[in-house]
C-alpha positions in Angstrom: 13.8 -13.0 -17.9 16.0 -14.3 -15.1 18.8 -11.7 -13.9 22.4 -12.6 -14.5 25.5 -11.9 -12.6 26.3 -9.1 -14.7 22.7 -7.5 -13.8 23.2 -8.0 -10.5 26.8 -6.2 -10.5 25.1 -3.1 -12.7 22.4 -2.8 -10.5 24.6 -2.8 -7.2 27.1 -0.1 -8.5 23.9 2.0 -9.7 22.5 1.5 -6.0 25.3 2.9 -4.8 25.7 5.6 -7.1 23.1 5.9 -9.4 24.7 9.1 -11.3 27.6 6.8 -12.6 27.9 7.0 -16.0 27.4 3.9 -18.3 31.4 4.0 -19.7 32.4 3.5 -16.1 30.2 0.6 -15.4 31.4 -0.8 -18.6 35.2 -0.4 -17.5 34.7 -2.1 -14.3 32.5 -5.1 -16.0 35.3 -5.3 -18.6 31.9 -5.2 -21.5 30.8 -2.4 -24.0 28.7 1.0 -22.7 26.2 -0.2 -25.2 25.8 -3.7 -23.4 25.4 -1.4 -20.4 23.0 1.1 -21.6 21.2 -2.1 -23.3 21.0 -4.4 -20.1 19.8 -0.8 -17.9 16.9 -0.3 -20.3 16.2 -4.0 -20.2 16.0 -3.8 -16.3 13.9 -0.3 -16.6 11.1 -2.2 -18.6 10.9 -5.2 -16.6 10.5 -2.7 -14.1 13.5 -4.2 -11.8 14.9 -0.7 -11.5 12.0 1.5 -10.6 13.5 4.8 -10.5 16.2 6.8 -9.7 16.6 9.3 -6.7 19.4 11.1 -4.2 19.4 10.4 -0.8 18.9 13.5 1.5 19.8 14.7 5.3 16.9 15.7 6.9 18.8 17.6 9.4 20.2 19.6 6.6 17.2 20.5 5.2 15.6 21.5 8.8 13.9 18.2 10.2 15.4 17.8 13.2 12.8 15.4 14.4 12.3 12.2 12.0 10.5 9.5 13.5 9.0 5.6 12.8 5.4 6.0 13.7 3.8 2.3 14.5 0.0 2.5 13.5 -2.7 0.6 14.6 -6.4 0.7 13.2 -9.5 -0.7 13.0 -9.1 -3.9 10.7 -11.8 -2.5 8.1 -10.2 1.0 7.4 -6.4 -0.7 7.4 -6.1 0.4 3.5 -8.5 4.1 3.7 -6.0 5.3 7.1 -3.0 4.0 5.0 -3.7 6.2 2.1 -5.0 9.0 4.0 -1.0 9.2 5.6 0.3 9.5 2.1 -1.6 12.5 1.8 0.3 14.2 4.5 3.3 16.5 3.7 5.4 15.5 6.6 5.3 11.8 5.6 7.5 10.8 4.0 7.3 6.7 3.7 4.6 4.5 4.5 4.3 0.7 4.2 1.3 -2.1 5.8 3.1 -4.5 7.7 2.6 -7.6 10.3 4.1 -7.7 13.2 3.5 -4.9 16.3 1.9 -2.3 13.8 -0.4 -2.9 10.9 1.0 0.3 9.2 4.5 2.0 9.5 5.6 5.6 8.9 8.0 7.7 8.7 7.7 11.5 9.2 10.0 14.2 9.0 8.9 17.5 11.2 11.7 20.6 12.7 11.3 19.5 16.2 9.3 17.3 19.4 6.4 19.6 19.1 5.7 19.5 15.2 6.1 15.9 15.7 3.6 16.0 19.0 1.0 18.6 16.7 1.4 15.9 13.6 0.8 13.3 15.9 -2.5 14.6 17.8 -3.7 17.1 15.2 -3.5 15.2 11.5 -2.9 11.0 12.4 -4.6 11.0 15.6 -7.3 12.2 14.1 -8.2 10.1 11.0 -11.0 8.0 11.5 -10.3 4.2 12.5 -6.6 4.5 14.0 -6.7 2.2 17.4 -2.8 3.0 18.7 -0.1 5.1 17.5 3.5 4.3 18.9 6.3 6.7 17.8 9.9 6.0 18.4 12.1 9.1 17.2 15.6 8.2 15.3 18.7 9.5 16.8 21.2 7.9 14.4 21.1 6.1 10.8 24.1 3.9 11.0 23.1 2.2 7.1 21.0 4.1 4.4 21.2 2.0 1.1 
C-alpha cells in the first residue's frame, strides 16, 4: 500500500505531537475522526508507525554527561559487541553503521567520570572492540 498525502500529513502532525487527539487531526485535514482513526490503524499494521514515545531531557533527569560513542571491533564479533551494548543500562541507542565507526552509541551517565568508568569498565571491556572514540554533546539544536 503506497502512502498518500493525507498519510504523510497525519503522520507529520503525530511526529510532532503524538498525544494529539484524532478530532484535531481531522479538523486540520478537513476529513472525519473515523478516516483518521482508520488510516492510523492502517499505518500501525503496516508497521509505518512503530510506536509511540515522549521525548525526554536528560539533564532533567540527572545525565549531565550524554555522549556519541564511535565503536570499532573486530569484523567477526561486529553483531555479538553490538548486542552486548544494548544490554547496558546507560545506553540508550545503538545503531551499525559505515563510515568512521562500525557501531554508534549513545549513553547517558551524571558526569565525565561515569562516562570515563562506562567507558573503561563495561565497553572497553567486551571482547573484540578495536577503538572506541567518544565525542560528548553540549547542545541538541534539532530533536524530531
Amino acid at each position: 500500500m503506497m502512502l498518500d498525502e493525507k498519510d504523510m500529513k497525519i503522520i507529520e502532525i503525530l511526529r510532532r505531537d503524538a498525544r494529539t487527539p484524532f478530532t484535531e487531526i481531522a479538523r486540520r485535514l478537513n476529513v472525519s475522526e473515523a478516516t483518521v482513526r482508520k488510516r492510523v490503524d492502517a499505518l500501525e499494521r503496516m508497521g509505518v508507525i512503530k510506536g509511540y514515545t515522549i521525548v525526554v531531557d536528560p539533564a532533567k533527569m540527572g545525565f549531565a554527561t550524554v555522549a556519541l560513542v564511535g565503536i570499532n571491533t573486530n569484523p567477526d564479533m561486529f553483531l555479538s559487541v553490538a548486542e552486548k551494548l544494548t544490554e547496558f543500562e546507560e545506553v540508550r541507542f545503538v545503531a551499525t553503521s559505515t563510515g568512521d565507526h562500525m557501531i554508534m552509541a549513545e549513553v547517558w551517565t551524571r558526569n565525565g567520570k561515569e562516562l570515563s568508568s562506562l567507558i573503561s569498565d563495561k565497553i572497553g571491556k567486551l571482547e573484540g572492540i578495536t577503538h572506541i572514540r567518544p565525542a560528548i554533546i553540549l547542545e541538541k539544536l534539532k530533536e524530531v
